[in-house]
N, C-alpha and C positions, 0 to 999 in steps of 0.2 A: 541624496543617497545614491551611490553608483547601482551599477547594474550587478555587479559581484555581491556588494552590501546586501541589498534585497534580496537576492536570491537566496544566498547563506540566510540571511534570517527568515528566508517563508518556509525554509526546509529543515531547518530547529524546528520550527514550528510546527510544520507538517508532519514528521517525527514524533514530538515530546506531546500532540496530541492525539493521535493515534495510538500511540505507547501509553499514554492514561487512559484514555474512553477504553480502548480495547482491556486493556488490565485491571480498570474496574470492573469491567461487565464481565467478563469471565474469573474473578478476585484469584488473578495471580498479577501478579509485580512484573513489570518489561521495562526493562532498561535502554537506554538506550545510549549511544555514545559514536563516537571516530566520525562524525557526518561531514561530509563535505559536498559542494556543491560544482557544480558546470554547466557552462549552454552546449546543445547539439543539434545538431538536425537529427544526430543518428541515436536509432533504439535502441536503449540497451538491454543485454543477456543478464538473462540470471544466473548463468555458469554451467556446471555440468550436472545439474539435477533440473528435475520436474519444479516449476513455481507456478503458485497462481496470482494472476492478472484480476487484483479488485479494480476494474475500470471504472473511471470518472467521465463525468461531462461538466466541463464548465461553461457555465454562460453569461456573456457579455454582451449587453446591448441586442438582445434578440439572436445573437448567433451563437453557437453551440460548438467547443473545441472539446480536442479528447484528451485524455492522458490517463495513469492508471500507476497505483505501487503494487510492486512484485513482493511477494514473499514465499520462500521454498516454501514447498507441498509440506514436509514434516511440520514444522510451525506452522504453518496454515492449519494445518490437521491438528494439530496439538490446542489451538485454539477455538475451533469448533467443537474436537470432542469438550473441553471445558464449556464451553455456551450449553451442550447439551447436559451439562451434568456428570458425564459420565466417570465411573471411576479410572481411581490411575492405572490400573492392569488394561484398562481395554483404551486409555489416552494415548498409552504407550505402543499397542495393534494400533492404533487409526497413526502415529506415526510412521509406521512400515509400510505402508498400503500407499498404491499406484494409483490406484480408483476406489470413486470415492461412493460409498450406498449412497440412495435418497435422501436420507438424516442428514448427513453429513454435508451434501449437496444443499439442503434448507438451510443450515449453521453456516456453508460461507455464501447465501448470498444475504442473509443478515450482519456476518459480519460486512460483507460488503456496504450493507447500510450503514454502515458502525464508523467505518473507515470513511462514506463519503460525509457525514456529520461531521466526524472529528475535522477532515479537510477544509471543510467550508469554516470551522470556529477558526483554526489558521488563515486562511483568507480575511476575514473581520478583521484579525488580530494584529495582520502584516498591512492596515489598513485599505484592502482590497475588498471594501464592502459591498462593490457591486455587481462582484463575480457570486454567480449561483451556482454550489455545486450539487450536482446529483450521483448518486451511484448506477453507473450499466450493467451492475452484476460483473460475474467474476466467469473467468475461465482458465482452464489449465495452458502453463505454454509449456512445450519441450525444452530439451536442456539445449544448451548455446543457438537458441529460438529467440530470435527479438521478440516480444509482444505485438498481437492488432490493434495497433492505433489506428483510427482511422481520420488522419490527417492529411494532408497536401505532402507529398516527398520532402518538400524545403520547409516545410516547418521547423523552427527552431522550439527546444523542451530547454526547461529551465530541469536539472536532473541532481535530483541528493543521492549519496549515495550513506548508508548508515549502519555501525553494526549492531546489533540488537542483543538480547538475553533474554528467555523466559524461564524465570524460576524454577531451579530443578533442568534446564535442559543448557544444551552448549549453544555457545555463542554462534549468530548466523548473521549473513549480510541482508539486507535491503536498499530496495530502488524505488524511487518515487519520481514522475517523471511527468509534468506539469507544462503544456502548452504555454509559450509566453505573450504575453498580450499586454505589457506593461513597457 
């Protein structure tokens, strides 16, 4: 299998599980689709809005690499007020909103757990059984803001890049952005 080959398929993967775990635990439907894949050394932006950075740790062999998927602040938000229950008038407030209360702050770093789960069942699945993933918790980046990875400059990322839907809201992009070690 090439290096293209794998990549495209650990970032389906990384996607359409994320996109399930997450859409079942808060029972809305995420779609997902347009995903394409590339290597870089370089971080990518989330564009011109606020995203937040569910980071990962992967580990191989005792040593521990970074990487992390973005997702804008609204869907992010739009997914947490879901985990907390909350009705659609105020799902809809925690989508406006720059900052985030303490609730809301609890819901993404649970999803962040949610997110390194799903990663890791992708991992298993792309036959990559002896990568251990963990979640480092989540943090805001700015707009056309790379992410803190906290990697070696030259590190090359295996990088998906995917558009998404959560039912009821408009379509948004995501990044998932996977240290490579294969």
């Amino acid at each position: 299998m090439t290096k293209t080959t794998l990549d495209g398929a650990l970032m389906q993967s990384i996607f359409f599980h994320v996109a399930g775990n997450l859409g079942l635990i808060v029972d809305r439907e995420i779609e997902v689709e347009k995903i394409k894949s590339e290597r870089s050394a370089e971080r990518k932006c989330g564009g011109e809005q606020i995203h937040i950075s569910f980071k990962l740790g992967f580990e191989v062999d005792g040593v521990v690499r970074h990487g992390c998927i973005l997702f804008p602040l609204p869907e992010a938000s739009t997914l947490a007020a879901c985990l907390m229950m909350l009705p659609e008038d105020e799902t809809d407030r925690a989508r406006q909103m720059s900052e985030l209360d303490e609730a809301a702050k609890g819901a993404m770093m649970e999803l962040g757990n949610l997110v390194g789960g799903a990663v890791a069942e992708a991992m298993r699945e792309s036959n990559l059984q002896s990568v251990r993933v963990v979640s480092e918790g989540c943090q805001g980046v700015r707009p056309d803001v790379p992410p803190a990875i906290h990697e070696p400059a030259e590190s090359e990322f295996a990088i998906g890049h995917a558009k998404a839907t959560i039912t009821g809201y408009p379509a948004f992009s995501c990044i998932a952005m996977v240290p490579v070690f294969w």
